[in-house]
Backbone as numpy.savetxt, mean C-alpha at the origin, in Angstrom:
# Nx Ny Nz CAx CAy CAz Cx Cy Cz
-20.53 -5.45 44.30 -19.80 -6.32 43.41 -20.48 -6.37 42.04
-21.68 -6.16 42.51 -22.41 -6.38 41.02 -22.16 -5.27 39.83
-22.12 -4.43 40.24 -22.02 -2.86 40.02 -20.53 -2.66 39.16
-19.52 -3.74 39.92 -18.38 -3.39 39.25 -18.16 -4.48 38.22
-18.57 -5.48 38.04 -18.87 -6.62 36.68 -20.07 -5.67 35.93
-20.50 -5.19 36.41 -21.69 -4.09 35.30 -20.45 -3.04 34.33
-19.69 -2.32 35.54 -19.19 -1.32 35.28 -17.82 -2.06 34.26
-17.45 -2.82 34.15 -16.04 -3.63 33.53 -16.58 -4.10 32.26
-17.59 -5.03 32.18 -18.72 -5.46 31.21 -18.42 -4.29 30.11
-19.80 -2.72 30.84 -19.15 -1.50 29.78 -18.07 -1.19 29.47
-17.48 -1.39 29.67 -15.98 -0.69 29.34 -15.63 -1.87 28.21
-15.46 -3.09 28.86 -15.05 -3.58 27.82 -16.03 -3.66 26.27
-16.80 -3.48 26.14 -17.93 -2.94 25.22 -17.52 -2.27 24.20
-17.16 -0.79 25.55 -16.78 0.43 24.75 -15.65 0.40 24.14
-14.38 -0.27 24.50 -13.41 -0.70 23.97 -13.27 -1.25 22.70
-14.08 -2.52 22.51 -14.42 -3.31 21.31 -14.97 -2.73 20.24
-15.75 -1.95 20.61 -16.24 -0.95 19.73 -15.40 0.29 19.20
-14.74 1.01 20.23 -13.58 2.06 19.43 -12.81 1.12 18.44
-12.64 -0.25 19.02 -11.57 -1.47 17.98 -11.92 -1.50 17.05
-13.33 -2.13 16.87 -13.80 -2.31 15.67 -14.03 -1.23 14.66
-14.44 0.13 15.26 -14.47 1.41 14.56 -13.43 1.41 13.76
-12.03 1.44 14.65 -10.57 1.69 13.94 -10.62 0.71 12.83
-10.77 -0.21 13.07 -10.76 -0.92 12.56 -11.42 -1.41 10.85
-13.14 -0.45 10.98 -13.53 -0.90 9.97 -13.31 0.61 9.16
-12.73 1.55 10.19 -12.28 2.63 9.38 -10.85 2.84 9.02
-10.21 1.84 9.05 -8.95 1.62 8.22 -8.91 0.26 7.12
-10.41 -0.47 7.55 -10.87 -1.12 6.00 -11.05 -0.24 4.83
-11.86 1.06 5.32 -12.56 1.84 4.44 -11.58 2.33 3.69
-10.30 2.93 4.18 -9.17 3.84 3.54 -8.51 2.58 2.81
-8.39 1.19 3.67 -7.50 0.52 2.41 -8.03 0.23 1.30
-9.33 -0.18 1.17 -10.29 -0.18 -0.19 -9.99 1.31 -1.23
-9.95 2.50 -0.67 -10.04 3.50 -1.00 -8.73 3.95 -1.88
-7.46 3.49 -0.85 -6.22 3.53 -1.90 -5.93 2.00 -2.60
-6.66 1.33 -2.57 -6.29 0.62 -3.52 -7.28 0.59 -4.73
-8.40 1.10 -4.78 -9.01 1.50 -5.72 -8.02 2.68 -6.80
-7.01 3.88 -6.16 -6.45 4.77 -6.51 -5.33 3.78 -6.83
-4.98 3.08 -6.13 -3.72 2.27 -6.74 -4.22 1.43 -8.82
-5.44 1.17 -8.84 -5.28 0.58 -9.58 -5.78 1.27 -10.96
-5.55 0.77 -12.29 -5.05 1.25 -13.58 -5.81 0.85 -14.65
-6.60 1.15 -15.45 -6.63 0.84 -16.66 -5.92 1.72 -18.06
-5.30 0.93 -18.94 -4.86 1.45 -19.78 -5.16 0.62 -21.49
-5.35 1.58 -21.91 -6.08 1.00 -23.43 -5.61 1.78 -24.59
-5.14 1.46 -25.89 -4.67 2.05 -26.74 -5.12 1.60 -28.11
-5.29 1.75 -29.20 -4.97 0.97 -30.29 -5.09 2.43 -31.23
-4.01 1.59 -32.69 -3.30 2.43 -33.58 -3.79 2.03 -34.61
-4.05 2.57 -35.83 -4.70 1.92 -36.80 -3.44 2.75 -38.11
-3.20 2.33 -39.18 -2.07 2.78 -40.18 -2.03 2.22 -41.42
-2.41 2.55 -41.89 -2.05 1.66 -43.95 -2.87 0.44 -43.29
-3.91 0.04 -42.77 -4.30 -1.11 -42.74 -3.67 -2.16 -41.74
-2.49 -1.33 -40.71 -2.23 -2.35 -39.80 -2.86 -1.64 -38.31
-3.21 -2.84 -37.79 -3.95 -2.17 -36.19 -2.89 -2.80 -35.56
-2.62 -2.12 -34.13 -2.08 -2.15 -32.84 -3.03 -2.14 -31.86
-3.01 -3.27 -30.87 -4.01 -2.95 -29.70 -3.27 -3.11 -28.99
-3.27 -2.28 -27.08 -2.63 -2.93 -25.86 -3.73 -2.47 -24.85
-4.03 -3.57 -24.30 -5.11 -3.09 -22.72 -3.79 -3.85 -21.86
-3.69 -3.12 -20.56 -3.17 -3.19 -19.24 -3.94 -2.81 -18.35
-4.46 -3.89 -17.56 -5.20 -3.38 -16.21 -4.46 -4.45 -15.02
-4.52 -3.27 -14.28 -3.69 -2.61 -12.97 -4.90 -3.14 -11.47
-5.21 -4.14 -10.78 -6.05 -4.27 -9.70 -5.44 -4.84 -8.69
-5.55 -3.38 -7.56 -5.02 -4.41 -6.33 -6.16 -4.26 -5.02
-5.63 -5.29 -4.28 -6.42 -5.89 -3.42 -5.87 -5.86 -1.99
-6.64 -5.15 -0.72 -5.42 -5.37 0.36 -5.12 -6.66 0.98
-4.12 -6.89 1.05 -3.46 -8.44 1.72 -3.23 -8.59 2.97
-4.44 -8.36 3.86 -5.13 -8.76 5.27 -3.95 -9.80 5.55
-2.97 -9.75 6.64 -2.87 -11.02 7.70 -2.98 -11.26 8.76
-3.25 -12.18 9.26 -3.88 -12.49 10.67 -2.95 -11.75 11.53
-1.51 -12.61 11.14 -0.29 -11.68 12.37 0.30 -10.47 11.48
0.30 -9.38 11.67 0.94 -7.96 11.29 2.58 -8.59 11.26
2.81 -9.34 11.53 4.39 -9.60 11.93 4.73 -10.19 10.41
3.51 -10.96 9.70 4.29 -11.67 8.77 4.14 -10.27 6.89
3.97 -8.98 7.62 4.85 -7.78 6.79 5.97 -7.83 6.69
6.91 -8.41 7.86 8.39 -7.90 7.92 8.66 -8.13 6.66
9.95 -7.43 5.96 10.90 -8.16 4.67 10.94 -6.85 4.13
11.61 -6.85 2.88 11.84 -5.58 1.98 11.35 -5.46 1.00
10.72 -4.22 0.34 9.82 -4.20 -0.42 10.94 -3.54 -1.93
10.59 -3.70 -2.49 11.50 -2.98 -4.05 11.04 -2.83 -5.08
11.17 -1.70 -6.17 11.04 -1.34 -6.72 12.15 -0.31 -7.69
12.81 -0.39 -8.61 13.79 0.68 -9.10 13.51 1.95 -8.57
14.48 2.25 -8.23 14.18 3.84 -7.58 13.79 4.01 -6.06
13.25 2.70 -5.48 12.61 2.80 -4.36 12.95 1.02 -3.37
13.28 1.62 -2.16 13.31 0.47 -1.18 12.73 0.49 0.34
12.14 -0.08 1.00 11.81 -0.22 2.04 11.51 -1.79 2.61
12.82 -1.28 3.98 12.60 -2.38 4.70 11.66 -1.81 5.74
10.89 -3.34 6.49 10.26 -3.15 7.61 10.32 -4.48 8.82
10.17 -4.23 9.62 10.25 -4.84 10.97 8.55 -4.51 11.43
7.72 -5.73 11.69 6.75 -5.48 12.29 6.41 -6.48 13.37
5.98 -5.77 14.67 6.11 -6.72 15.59 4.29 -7.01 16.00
3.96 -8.11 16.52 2.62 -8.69 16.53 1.49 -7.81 16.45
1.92 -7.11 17.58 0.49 -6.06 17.76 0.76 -4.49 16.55
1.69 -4.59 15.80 1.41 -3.88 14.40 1.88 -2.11 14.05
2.98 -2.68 15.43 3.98 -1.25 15.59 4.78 -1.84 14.84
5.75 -0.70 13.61 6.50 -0.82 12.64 7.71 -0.32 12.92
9.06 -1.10 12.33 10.50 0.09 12.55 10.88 -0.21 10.90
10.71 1.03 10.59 11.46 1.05 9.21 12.26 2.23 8.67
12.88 1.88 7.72 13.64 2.45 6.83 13.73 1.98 5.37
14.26 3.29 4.55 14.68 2.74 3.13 14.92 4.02 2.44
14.77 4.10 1.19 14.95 5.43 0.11 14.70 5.46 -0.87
14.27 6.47 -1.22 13.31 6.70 -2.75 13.94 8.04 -3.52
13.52 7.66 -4.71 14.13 9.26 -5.71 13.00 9.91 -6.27
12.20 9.92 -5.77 10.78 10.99 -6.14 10.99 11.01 -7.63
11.45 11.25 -8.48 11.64 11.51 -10.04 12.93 10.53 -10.77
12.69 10.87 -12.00 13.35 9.96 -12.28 14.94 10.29 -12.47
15.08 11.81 -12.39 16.76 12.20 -12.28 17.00 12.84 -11.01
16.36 12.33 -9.81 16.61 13.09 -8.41 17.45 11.60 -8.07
17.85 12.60 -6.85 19.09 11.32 -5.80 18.25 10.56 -5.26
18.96 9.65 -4.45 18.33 9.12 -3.77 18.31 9.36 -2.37
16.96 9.75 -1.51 16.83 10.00 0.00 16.83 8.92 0.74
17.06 8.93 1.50 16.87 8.08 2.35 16.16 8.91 3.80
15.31 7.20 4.24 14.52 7.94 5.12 14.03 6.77 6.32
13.50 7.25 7.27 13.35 6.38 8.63 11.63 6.50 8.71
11.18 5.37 8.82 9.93 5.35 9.31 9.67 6.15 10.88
8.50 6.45 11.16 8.23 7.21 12.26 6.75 7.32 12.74
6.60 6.43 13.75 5.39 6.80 14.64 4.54 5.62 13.49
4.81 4.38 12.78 4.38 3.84 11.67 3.34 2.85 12.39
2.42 1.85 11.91 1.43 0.96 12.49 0.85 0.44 11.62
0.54 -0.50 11.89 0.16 -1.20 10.61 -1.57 -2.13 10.91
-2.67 -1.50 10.09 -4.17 -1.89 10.83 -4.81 -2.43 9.69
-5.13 -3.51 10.18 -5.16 -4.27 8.46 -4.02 -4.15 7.56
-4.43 -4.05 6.78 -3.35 -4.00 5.60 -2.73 -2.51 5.43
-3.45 -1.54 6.04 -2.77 -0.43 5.56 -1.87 0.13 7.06
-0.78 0.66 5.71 0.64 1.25 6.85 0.54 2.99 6.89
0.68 3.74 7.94 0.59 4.59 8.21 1.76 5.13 9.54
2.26 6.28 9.05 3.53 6.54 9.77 3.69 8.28 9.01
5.45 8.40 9.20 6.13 9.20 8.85 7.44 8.87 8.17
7.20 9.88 7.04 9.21 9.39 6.51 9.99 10.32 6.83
11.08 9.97 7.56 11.91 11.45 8.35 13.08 11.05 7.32
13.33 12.07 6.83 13.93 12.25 5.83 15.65 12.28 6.54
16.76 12.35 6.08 18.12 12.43 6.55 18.45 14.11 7.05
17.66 14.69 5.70 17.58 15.95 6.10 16.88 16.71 7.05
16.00 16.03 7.89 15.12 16.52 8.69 13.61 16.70 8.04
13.69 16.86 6.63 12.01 16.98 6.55 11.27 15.65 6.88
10.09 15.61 7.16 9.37 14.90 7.59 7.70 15.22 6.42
7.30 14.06 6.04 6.14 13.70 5.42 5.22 12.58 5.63
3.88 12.91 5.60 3.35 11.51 6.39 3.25 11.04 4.98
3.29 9.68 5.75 3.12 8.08 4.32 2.35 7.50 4.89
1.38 7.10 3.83 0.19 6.14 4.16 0.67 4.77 2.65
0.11 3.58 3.07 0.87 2.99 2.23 -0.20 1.02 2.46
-0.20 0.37 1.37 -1.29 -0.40 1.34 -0.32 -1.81 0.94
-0.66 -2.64 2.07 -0.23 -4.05 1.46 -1.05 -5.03 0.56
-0.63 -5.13 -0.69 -1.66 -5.47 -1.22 -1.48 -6.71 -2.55
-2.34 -7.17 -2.53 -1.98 -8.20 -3.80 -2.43 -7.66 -5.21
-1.20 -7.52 -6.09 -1.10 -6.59 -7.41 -1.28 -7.59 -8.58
-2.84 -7.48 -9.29 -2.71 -8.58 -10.49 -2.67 -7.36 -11.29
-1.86 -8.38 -12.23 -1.78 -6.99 -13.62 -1.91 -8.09 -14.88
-2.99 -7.74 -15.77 -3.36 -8.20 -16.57 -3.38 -7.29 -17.97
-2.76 -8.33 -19.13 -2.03 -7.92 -20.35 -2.86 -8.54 -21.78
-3.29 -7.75 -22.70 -3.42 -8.42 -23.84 -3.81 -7.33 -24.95
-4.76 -7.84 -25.74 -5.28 -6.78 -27.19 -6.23 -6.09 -26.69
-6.87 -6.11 -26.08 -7.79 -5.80 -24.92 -8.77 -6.42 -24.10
-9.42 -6.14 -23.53 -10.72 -6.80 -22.30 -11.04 -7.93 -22.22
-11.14 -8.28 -23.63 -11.77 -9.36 -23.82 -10.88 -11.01 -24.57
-9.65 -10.11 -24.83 -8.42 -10.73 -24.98 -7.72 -11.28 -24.65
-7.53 -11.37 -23.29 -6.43 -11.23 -21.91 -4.79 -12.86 -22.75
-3.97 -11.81 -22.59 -2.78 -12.68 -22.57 -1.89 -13.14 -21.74
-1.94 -12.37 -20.87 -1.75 -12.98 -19.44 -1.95 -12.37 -18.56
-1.77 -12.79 -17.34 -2.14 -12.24 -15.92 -1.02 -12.46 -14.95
-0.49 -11.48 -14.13 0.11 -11.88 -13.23 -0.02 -11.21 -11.37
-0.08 -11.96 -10.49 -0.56 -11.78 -9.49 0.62 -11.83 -8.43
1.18 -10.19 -7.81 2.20 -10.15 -7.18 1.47 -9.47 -5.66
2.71 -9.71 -4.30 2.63 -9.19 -3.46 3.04 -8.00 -3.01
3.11 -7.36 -2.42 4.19 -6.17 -2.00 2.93 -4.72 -1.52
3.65 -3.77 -1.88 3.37 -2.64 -0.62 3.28 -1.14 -1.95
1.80 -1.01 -2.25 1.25 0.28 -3.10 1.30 1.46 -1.94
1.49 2.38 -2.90 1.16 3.82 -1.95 1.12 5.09 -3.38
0.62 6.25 -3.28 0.92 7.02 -4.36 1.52 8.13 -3.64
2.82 8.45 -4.47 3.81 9.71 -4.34 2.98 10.81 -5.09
2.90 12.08 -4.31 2.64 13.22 -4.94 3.71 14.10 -4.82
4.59 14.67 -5.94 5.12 16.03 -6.08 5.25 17.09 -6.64
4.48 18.54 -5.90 4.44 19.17 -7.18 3.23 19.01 -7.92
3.28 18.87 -9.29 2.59 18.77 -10.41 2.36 17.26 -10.64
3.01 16.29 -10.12 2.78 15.04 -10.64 2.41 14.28 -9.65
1.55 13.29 -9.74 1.44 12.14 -9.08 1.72 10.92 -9.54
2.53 9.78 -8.72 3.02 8.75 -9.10 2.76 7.40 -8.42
2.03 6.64 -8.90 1.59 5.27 -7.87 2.90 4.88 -8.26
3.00 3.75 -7.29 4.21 3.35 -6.79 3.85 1.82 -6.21
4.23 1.01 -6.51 4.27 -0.54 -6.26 5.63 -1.10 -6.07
5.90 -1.81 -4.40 6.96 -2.33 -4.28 7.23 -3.70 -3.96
7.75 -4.27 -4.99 7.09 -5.86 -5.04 8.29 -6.71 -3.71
7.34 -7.45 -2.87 8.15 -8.18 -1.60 9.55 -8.79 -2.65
10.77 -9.02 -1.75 12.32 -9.28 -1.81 11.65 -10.87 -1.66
11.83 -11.64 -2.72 11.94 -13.08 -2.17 13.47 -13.70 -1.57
């Protein structure tokens, strides 16, 4: 008897530990694209004596929730929609459609094989047409902060929703889809 509370003990051990692995190795990747998610942008113009300044910075953060369930809702963006269904333990059913560019149609597409570990979503988009592409994709809280620059700030604003970056081709495109209130 002893032998098998020894032997259950390990296991459950070993278990907790593959958990936590997954676990702190899908911390690592959501830090990782949301570092790629985020932006600085800085400009200024100078002309006959008039200056132009604009700083925009872009920081997001992943938006950890206790229950995976409270993802469900639709995410939007021009050009781009996704709904999702997420049930406790952080299996996903989704759908929606995106136009990769800015004069392409619009696809539509079905989530596939999707999960959601921490904050970051990971799946497949099965396209109508049959192609299939994996999507990795970050729930995250998006402040975007505006002024003359750095040290300027004119405002700030702090949104929810669901980053991921589109690559096609020659271009890459972050992509932010702010939650449907």
């Amino acid at each position: 008897m002893f032998k098998i509370v020894i032997l259950a003990a390990v296991f459950i051990l070993i278990g907790s530990g593959a958990s936590a692995f997954a676990q702190s190795t899908a911390g690592g990747r959501s830090q990782e694209l949301a570092a790629a998610l985020d932006k600085t942008k800085y400009k200024k113009k100078e002309k006959r004596g008039f200056s132009l300044e604009l700083y925009v910075d872009v920081k997001n953060e992943p938006a950890v929730r206790a229950n995976p369930a409270e993802y469900s809702g639709t995410y939007l963006s021009p050009g781009y929609r996704l709904d999702v269904k997420v049930s406790p333990d952080g299996r996903v059913d989704g759908s929606g459609y995106d136009s990769g560019s800015e004069n392409a149609e619009m696809a539509k597409f079905a989530l596939r094989d999707a999960r959601i570990s921490g904050a970051l979503l990971t799946g497949s988009k099965v396209y109508e047409n049959g192609s299939t592409v994996p999507f990795e994709a970050l729930f995250t809280n998006r402040t975007v902060s505006q002024g003359k620059n750095a040290n300027e700030i004119t405002s700030r604003e702090t949104l929810f929703g669901l980053g991921f970056i589109q690559s096609e081709g020659q271009w890459t495109n972050r992509v932010f889809l702010e939650t449907k209130r």
